[in-house]
C-alpha positions as CSV (number, residue, x, y, z in Angstrom):
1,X,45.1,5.6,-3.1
2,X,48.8,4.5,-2.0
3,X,48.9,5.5,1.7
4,X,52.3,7.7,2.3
5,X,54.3,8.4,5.5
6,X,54.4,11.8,7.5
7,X,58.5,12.8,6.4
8,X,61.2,12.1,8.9
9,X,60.5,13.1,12.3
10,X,56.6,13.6,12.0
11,X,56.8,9.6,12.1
12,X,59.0,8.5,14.0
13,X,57.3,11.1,17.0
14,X,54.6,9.0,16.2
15,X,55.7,5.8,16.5
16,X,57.7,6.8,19.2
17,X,54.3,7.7,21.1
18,X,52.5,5.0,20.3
19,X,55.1,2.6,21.5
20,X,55.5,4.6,24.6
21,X,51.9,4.3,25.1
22,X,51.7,0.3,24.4
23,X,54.2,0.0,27.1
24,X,52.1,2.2,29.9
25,X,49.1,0.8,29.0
26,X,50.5,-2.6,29.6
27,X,51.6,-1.9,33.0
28,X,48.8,0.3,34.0
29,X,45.0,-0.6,36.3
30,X,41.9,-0.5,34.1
31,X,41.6,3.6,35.2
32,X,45.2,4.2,34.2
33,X,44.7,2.5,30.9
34,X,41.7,4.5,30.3
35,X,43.1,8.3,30.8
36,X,46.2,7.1,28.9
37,X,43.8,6.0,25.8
38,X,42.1,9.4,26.0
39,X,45.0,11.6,26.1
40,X,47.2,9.6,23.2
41,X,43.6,10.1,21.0
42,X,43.9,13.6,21.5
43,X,47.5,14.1,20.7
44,X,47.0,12.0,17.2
45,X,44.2,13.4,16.5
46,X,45.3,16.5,14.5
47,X,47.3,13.3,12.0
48,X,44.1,11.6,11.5
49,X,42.4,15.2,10.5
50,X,45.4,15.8,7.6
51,X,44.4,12.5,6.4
52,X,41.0,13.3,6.0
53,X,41.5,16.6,4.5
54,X,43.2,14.3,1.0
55,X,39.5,13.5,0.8
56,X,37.9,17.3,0.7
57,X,37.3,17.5,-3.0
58,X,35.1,14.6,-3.4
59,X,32.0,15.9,-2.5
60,X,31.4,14.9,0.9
61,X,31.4,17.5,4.1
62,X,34.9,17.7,5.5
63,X,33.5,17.2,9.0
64,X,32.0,14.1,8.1
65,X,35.3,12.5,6.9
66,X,37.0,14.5,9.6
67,X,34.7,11.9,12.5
68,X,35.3,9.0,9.8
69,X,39.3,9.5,9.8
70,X,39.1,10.0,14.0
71,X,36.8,6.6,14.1
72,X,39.7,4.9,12.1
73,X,42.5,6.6,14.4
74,X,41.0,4.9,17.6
75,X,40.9,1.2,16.3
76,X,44.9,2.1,15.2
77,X,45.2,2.6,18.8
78,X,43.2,0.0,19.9
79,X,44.5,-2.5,17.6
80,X,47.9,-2.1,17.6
81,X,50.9,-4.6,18.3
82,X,54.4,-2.9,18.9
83,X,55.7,-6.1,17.6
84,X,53.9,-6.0,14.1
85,X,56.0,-2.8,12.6
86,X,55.2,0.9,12.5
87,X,52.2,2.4,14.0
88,X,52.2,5.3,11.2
89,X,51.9,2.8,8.3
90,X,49.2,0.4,10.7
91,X,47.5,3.8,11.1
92,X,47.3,5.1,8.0
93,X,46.5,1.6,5.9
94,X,43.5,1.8,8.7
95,X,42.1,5.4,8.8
96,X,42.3,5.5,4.6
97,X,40.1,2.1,4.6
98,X,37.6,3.7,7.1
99,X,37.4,6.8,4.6
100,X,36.9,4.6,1.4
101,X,34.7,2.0,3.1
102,X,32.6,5.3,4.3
103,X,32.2,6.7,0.4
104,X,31.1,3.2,-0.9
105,X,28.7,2.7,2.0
106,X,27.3,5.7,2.8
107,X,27.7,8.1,0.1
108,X,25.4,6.1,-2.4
109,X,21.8,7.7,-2.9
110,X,21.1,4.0,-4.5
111,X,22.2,0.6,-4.3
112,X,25.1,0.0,-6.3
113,X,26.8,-3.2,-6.6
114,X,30.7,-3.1,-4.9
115,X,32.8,-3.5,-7.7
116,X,30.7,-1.1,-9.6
117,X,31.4,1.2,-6.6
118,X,35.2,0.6,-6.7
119,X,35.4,1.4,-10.2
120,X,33.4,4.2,-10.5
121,X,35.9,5.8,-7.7
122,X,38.8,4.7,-9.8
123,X,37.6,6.1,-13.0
124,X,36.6,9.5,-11.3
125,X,40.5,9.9,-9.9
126,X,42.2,8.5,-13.2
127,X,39.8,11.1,-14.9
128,X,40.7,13.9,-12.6
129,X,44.4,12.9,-13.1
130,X,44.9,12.8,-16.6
131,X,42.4,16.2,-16.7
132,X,45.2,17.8,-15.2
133,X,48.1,16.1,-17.1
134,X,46.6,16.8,-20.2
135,X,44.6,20.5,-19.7
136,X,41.5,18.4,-21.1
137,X,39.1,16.0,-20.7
138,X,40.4,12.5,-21.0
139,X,38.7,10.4,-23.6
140,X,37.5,7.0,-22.8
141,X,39.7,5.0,-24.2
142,X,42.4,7.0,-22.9
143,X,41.1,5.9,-19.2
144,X,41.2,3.0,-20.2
145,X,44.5,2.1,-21.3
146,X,45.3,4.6,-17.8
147,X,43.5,2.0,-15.8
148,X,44.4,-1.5,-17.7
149,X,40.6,-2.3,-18.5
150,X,38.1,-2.0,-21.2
151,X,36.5,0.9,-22.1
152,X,33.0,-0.9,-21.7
153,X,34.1,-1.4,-17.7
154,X,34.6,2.7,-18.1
155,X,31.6,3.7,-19.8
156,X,29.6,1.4,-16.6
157,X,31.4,3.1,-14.2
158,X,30.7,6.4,-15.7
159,X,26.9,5.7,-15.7
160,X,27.3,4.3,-12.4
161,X,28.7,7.6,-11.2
162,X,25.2,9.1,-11.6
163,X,23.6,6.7,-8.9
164,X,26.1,8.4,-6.5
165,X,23.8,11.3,-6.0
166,X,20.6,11.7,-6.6
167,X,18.4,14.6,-7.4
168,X,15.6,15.7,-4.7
169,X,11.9,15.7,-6.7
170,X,11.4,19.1,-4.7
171,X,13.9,20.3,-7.0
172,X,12.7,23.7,-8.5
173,X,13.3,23.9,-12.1
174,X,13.2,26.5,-14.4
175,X,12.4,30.3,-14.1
176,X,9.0,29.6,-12.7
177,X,10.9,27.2,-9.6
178,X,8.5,25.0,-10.9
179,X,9.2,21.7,-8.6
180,X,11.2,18.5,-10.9
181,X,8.6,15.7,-9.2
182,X,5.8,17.9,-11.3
183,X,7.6,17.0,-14.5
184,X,7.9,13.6,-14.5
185,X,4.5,12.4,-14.5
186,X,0.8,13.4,-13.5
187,X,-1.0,12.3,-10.3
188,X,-1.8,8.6,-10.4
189,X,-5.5,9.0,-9.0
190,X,-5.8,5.0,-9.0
191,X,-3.4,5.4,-6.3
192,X,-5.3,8.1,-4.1
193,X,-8.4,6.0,-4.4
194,X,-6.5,2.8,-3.0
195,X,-8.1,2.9,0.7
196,X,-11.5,3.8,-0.5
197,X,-11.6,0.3,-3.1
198,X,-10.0,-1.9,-0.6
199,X,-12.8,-0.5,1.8
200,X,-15.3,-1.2,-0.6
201,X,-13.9,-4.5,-1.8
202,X,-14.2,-5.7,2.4
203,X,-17.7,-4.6,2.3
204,X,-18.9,-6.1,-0.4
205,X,-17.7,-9.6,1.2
206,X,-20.3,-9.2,3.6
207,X,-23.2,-9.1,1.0
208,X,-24.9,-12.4,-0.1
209,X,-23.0,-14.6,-2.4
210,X,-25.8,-13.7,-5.4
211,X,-25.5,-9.9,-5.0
212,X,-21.5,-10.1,-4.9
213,X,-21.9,-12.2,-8.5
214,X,-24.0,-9.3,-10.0
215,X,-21.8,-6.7,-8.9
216,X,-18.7,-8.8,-10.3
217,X,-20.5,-9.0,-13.6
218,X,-21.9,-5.4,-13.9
219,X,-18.8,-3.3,-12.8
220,X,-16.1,-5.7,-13.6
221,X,-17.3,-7.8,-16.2
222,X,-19.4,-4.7,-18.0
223,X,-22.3,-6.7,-18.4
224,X,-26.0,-5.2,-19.0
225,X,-28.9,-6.1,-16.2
226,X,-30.5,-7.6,-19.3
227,X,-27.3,-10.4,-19.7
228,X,-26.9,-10.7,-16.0
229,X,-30.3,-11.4,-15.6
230,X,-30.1,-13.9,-18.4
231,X,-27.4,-15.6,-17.1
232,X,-28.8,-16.2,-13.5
233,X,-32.8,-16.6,-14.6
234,X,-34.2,-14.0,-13.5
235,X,-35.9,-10.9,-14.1
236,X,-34.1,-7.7,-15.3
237,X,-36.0,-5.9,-12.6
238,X,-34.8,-8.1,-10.0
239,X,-31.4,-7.4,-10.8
240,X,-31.9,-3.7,-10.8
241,X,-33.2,-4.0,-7.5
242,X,-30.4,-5.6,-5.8
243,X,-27.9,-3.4,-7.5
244,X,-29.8,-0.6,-6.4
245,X,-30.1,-2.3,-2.8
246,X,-26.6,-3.0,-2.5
247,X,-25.3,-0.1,-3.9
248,X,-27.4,2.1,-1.7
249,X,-26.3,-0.3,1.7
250,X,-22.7,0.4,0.5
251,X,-22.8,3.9,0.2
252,X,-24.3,4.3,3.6
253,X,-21.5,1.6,4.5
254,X,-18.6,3.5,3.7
255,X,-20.2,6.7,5.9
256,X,-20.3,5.0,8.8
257,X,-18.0,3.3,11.3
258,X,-20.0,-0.1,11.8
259,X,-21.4,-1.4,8.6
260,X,-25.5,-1.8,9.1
261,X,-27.0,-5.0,8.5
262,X,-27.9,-6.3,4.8
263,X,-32.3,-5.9,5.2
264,X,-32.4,-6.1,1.3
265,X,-33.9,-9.8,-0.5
266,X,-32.2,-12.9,0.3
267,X,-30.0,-13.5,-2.4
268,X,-29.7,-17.1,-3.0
269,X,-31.5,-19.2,-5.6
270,X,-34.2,-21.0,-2.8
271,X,-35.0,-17.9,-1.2
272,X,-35.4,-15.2,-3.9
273,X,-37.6,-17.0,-5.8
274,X,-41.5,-16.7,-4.6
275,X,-42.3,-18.6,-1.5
276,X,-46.3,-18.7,-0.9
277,X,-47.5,-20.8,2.6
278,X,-50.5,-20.9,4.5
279,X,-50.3,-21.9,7.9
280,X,-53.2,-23.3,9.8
281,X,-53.9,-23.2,13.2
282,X,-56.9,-23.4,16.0
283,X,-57.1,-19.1,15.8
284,X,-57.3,-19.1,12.5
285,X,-54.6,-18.9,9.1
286,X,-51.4,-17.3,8.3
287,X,-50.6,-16.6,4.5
288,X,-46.6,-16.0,4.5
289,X,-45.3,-14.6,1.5
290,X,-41.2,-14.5,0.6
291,X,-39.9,-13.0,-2.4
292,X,-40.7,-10.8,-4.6
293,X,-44.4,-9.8,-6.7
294,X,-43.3,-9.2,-9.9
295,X,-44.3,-9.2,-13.4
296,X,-42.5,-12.7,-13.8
297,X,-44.1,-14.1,-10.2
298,X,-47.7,-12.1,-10.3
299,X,-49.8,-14.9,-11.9
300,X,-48.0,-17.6,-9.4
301,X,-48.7,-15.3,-6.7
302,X,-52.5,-14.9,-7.5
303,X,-53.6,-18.2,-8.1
304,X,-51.8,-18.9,-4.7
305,X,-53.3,-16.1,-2.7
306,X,-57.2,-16.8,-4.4
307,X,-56.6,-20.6,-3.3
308,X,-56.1,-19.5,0.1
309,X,-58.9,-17.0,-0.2
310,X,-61.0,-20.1,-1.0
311,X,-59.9,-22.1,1.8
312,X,-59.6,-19.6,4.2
313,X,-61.8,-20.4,7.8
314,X,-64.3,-18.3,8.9
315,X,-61.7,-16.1,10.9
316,X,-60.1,-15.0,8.0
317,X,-56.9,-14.9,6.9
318,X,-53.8,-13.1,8.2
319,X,-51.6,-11.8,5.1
320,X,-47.6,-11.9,6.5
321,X,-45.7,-9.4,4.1
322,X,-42.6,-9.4,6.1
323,X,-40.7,-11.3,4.0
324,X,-42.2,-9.5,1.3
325,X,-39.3,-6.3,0.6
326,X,-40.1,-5.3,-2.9
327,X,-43.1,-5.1,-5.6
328,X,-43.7,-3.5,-8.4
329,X,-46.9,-2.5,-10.6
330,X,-47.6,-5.9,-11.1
331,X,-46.9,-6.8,-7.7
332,X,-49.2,-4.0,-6.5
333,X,-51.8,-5.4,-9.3
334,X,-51.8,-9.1,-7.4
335,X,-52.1,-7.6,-4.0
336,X,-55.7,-5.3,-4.4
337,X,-56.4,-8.1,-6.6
338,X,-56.9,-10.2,-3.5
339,X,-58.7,-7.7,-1.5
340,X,-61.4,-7.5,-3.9
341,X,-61.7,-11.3,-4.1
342,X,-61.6,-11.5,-0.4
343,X,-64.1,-8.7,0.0
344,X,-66.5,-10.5,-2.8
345,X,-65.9,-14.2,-0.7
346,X,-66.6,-12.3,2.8
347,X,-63.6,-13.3,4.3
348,X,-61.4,-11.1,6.6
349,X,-57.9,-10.0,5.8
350,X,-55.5,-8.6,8.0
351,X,-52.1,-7.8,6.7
352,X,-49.1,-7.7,9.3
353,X,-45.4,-7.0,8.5
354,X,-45.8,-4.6,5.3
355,X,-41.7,-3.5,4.5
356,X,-41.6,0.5,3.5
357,X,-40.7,-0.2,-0.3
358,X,-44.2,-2.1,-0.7
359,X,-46.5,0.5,1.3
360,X,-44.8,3.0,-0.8
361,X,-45.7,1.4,-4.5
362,X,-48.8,0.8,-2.9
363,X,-49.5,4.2,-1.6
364,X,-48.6,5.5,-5.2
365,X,-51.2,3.3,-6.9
366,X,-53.9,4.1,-4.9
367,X,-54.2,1.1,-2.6
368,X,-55.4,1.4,1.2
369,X,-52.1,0.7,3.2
370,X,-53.7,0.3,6.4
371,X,-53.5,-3.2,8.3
372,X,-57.0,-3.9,8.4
């Protein structure tokens, strides 16, 4: 926009007042030059408000461009140099910049490169000028012969122009006010679950390395027990233990503010397997068992625990289960298996450290829990 003059005397009182003020301020103390700034901002401050008011129809609140045109009024006075020229034309080259500078900065709901910025205002003014030259909508290529550029640069301004503003998803559309953000998609519930599966994803760190495998191939690489099992050597019912271990201890886990400890089977290759060793010692014998009884480790476990039977001292034997966290049928089988053959060789058994998972099976099958 080509800045214009106030006509005839409007400027020159201007100037006049502004050159009058350089040459106070020049003599005047630092409290002198401070009331004389104030008062000459008030004076000029109805000019810098006709300025602003060229800018009405453009969408933005006429306040707004109002404090934008004032702003640019008080670095005129600040800036100004009696010896450069008129203070009218410094001011109004100055307060117009502030104005323009204000709708490509602040006036853009997105980020819109500059030059698409410039052009998009010079489209919009060339298109409200030759609307009201011609009593009809300009066409593009009308534009732009009008502005001296192609009419792709037109048609990129013109799409441009629709980053200027942008519409609020609260936005209630149709006769039901139904809101615009309910339109545009559904509710992403992979979203809504993010905190939960990086909380889970944190607890299952803490689980053994062997139980974090299974769950990676069951939930994430959609692989049966039967193939995970396969593929580590061992038992299905092994693996449907630990997933059932694990995915109980994360479910109590995620209830509570400190994660319990892990109490479900060691899970790495030495210490899953079936561990049977007697210890001997002046009082007597210790039969610790670690593992699991199962249908793959019954027959290891009773030709280990009737060997010990056979060698056990006249004290009898003491039966350590702590280590012992899961059996099943079989499991159950092996252990009254070596009651009777301890109670046919007359030796004494006591067992110490029976878990809750293995007095329960063997509750269920009959078998006398009680440490005798």
């Amino acid at each position: 926009m080509t800045a214009t003059h106030p006509p005839g005397n409007a400027r020159e009182d201007l100037d006049q007042i502004a050159v009058a003020y350089a040459e106070r301020w020049a003599v005047a103390g630092p409290s002198g030059r401070a009331a004389l700034r104030d008062k000459v901002i008030t004076v000029l401050l109805p000019f810098a408000d006709r300025l602003a008011r060229r800018y009405r129809l453009r969408g933005e609140p006429l306040d707004d461009l109002q404090q934008v045109a004032r702003m640019g009024l008080v670095k005129s006075i600040d800036r100004y140099d009696p010896g450069r020229g008129s203070f009218t034309a410094f001011a109004v080259i100055t307060i117009n910049g502030e104005i323009k500078r204000h709708f490509r900065d602040r006036t853009w709901s997105l980020h819109v490169a500059r030059r698409l910025q410039d052009l998009t205002l010079e489209v919009k003014a060339a298109t409200e000028a030759l609307g009201h030259a011609m009593a009809r909508d300009p066409t593009t290529a009308e534009i732009a012969v009008h502005l001296g550029m192609t009419e792709d640069d037109v048609c990129r301004a013109q799409c441009g122009a629709a980053d200027h503003t942008a519409l609020s998803l609260a936005l209630p559309v149709g006769d039901d006010e139904q809101e615009l953000g309910d339109m545009l998609g559904m509710r992403d519930a992979s979203i809504e679950s993010m905190a939960d599966r990086m909380t889970v994803a944190g607890l299952v760190r803490r689980l053994p390395a062997r139980v974090q495998r299974m769950i990676s191939l069951r939930f994430y690489g959609n692989l049966t027990q039967a193939e995970i099992a396969e593929r580590l050597g061992i038992s299905q019912m092994h693996v449907s233990r630990l997933l059932g271990q694990a995915l109980s201890w994360l479910r109590a886990a995620m209830l509570s503010d400190v994660p319990p400890p892990w109490t479900g089977v060691v899970a790495d290759d030495d210490h899953s397997k079936l561990w049977i060793r007697v210890r001997r010692t002046v009082a007597g014998a210790t039969v610790l068992v670690s593992g699991e009884i199962d249908r793959d480790t019954a027959e290891q476990a009773r030709l280990r625990l009737h060997e010990a039977i056979a060698h056990a001292p006249p004290s009898g034997l003491v039966v350590d289960l702590t280590r012992l966290p899961l059996v099943d049928a079989a499991g159950a089988a092996v252990l009254r298996d070596m009651a009777v053959a301890a109670a046919l060789a007359s030796v004494p058994i006591a067992i110490t450290g029976m878990q809750p998972q293995v007095r329960h099976v063997l509750t269920v099958l009959g078998l006398d829990c009680g440490d005798a």
